[in-house]
SEZA-163679 format. One record per residue (C-alpha): x, z, y; residue number from 1; residue in one letter. Coordinates in steps of 0.02 Angstrom, whole numbers, plus 50000, padded with zeros to 5 digits. Each point is the difference from the previous one (the first is absolute). Layout:
BEGIN
{c1:X c3:Z c2:Y seq:NUM type:A}
...
! end
This chain:
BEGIN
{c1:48496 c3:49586 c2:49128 seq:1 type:X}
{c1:49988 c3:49886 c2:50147 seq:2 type:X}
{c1:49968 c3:50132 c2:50118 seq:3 type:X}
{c1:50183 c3:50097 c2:49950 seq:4 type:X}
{c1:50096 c3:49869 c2:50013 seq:5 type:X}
{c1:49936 c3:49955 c2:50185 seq:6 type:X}
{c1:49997 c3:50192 c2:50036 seq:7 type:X}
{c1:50198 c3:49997 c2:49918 seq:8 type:X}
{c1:50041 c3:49859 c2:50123 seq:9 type:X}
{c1:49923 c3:50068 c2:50158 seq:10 type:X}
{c1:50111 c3:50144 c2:49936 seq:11 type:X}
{c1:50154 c3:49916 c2:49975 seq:12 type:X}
{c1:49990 c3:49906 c2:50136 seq:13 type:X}
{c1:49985 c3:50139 c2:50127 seq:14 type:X}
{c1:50129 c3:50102 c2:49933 seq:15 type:X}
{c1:50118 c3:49834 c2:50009 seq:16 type:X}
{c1:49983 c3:49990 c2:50193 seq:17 type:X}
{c1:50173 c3:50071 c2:50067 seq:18 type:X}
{c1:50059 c3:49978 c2:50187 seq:19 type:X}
{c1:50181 c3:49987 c2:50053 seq:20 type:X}
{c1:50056 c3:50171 c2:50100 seq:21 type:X}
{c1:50041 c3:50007 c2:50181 seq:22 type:X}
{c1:50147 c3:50094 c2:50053 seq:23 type:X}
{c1:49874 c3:50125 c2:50074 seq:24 type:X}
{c1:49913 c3:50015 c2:49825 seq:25 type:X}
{c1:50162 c3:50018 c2:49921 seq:26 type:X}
{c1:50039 c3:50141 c2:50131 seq:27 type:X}
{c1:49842 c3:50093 c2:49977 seq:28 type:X}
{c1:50019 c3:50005 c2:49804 seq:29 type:X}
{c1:50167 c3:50056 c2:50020 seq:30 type:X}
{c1:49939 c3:50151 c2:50137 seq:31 type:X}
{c1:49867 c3:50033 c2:49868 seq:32 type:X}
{c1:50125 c3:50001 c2:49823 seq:33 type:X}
{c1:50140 c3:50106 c2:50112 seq:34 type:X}
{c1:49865 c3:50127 c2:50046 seq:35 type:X}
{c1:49935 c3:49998 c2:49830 seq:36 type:X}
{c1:50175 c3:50034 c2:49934 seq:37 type:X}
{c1:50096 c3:50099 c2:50145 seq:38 type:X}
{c1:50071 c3:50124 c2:49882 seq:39 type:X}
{c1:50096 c3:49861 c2:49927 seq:40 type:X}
{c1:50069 c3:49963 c2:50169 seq:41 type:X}
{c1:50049 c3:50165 c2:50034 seq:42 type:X}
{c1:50076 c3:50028 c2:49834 seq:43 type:X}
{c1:50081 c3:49837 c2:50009 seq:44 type:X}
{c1:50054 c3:49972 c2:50193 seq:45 type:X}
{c1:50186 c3:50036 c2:49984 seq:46 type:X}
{c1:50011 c3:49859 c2:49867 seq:47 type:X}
{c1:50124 c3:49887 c2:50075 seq:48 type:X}
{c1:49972 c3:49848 c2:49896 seq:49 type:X}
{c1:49886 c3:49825 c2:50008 seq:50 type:X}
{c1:49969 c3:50039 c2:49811 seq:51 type:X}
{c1:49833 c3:50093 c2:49974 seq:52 type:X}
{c1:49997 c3:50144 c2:49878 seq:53 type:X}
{c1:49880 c3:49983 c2:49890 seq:54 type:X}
{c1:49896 c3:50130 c2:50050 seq:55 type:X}
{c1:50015 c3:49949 c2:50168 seq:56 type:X}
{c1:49935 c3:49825 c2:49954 seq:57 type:X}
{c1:49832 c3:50083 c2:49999 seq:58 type:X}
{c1:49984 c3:49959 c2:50182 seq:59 type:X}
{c1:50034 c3:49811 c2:49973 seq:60 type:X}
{c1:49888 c3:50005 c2:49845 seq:61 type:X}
{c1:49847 c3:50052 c2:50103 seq:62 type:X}
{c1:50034 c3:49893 c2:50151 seq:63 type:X}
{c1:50008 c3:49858 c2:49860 seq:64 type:X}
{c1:49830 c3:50070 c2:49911 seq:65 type:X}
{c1:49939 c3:50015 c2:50188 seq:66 type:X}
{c1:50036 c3:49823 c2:50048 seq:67 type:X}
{c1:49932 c3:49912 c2:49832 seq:68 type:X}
{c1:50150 c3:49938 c2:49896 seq:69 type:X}
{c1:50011 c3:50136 c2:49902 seq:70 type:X}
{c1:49847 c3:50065 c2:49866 seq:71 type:X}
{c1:50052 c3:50151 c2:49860 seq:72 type:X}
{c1:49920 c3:49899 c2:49887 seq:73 type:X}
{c1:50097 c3:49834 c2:50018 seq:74 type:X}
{c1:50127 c3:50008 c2:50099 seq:75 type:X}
{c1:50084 c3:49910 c2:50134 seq:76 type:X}
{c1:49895 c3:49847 c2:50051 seq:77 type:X}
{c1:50077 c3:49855 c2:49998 seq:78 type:X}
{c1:49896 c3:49885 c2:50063 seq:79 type:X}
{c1:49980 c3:50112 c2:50152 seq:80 type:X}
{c1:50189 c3:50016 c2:50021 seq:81 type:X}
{c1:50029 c3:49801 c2:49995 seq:82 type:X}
{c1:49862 c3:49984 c2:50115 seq:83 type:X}
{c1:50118 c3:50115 c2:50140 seq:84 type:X}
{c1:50148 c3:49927 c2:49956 seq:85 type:X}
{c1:49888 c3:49805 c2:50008 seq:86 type:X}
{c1:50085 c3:49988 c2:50186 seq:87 type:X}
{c1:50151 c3:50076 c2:49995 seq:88 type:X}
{c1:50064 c3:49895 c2:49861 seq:89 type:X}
{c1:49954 c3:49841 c2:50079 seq:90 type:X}
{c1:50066 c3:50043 c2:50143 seq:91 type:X}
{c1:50164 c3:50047 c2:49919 seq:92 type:X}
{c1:49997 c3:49869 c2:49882 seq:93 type:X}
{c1:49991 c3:50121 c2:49838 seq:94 type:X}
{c1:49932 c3:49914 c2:49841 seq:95 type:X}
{c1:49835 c3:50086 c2:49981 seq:96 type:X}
{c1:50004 c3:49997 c2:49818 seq:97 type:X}
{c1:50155 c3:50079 c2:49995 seq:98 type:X}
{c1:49950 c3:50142 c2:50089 seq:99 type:X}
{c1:49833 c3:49995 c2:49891 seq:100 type:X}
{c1:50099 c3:49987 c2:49856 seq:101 type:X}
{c1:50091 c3:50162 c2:50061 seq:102 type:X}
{c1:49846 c3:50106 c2:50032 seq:103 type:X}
{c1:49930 c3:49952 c2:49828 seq:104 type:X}
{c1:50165 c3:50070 c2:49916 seq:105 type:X}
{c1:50003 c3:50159 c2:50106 seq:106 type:X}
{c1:49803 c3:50033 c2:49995 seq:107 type:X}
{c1:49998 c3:50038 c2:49828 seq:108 type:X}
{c1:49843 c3:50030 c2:49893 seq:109 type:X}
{c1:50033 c3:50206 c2:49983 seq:110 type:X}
{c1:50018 c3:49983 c2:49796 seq:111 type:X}
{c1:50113 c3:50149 c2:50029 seq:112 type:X}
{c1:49846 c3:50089 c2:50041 seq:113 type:X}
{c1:50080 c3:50080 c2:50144 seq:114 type:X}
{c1:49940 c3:50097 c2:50130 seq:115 type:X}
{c1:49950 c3:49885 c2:50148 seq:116 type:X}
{c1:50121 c3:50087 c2:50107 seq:117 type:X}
{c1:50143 c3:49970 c2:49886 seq:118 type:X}
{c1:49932 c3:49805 c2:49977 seq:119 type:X}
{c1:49988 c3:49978 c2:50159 seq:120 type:X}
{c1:50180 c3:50052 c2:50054 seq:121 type:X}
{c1:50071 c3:49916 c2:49845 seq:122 type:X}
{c1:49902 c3:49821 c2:50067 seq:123 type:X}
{c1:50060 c3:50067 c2:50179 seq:124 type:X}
{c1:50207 c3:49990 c2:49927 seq:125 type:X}
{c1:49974 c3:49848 c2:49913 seq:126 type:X}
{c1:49939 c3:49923 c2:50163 seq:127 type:X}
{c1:50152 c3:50084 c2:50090 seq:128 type:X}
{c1:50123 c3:49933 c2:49862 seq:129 type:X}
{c1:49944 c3:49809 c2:50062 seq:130 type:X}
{c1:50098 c3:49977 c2:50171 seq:131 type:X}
{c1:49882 c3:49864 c2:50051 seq:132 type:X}
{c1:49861 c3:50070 c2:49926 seq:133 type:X}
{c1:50013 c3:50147 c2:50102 seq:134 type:X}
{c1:50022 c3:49937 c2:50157 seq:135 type:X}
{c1:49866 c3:49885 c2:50004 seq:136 type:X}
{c1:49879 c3:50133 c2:49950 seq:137 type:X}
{c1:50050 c3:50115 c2:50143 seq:138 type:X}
{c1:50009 c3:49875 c2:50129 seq:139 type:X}
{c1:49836 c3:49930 c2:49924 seq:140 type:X}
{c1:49865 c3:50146 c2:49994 seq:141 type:X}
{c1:49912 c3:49989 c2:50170 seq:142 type:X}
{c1:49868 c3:49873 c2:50002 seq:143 type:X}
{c1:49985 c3:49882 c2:50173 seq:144 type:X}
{c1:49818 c3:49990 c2:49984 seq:145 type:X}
{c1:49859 c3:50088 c2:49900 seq:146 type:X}
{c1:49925 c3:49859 c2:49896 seq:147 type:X}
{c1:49904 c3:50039 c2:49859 seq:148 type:X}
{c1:50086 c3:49965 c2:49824 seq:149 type:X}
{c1:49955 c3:49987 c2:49819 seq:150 type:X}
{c1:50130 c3:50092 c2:49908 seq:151 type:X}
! end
């Protein structure tokens, strides 16, 4: 018995390590999800509109699965998420639980049991829907430096 429960939290404890993206890991992930998913592109590059169709959200989906703060089976991380947005809202002077309070409403549990695509871009509006919200999580998802986190 004693033995599983190390074994579980050498286990958990390795999975919960999670680094903060560089704009160049960002980029990569993104090269990788739009050449995973460049009939999308071509079927959607005369869309003139900042909305993503849902099927085009696919893209964004993987760069988020690619980049850690998004898992099939859970969701959107929040945790991870505050941890981006940790600077930006200091620097800005955004109340972090607000914002935490925001991503908790959005990133729902899935009792829908909805596809993770259509989860995902249903968290992904909600998020939109919050003005601030938003805009601190764009301007928030490139990481200055590449310390290790538990999240």
């Amino acid at each position: 018995m004693k033995i599983c429960i190390i074994l579980a939290l050498i286990a958990f404890s390795s999975a919960a390590e999670w680094k903060i993206k560089t704009l160049k890991e960002w980029d990569h992930f993104e090269d990788i999800c739009l050449e995973r998913y460049k009939e999308l592109i071509e079927k959607h590059q005369n869309d003139r509109t900042e909305e993503y169709p849902k099927e085009a959200f696919e893209i964004l989906l993987c760069v988020f699965r690619e980049v850690g703060i998004w898992s099939d089976s859970k969701g959107f991380s929040v945790d991870r998420i505050m941890i981006m947005m940790d600077r930006i809202a200091t620097k800005e002077n955004v109340n972090k639980q607000f914002l935490r309070d925001g991503l908790e409403k959005c990133a729902d549990n899935n009792s829908e049991g909805s596809t993770p695509l259509d989860w995902a871009y249903r968290s992904y509006n909600c998020f939109k829907a919050n003005k601030v919200l938003y805009e601190t999580l764009t301007k928030g998802r490139f990481g200055a430096d590449q310390e290790t986190v538990n999240a």
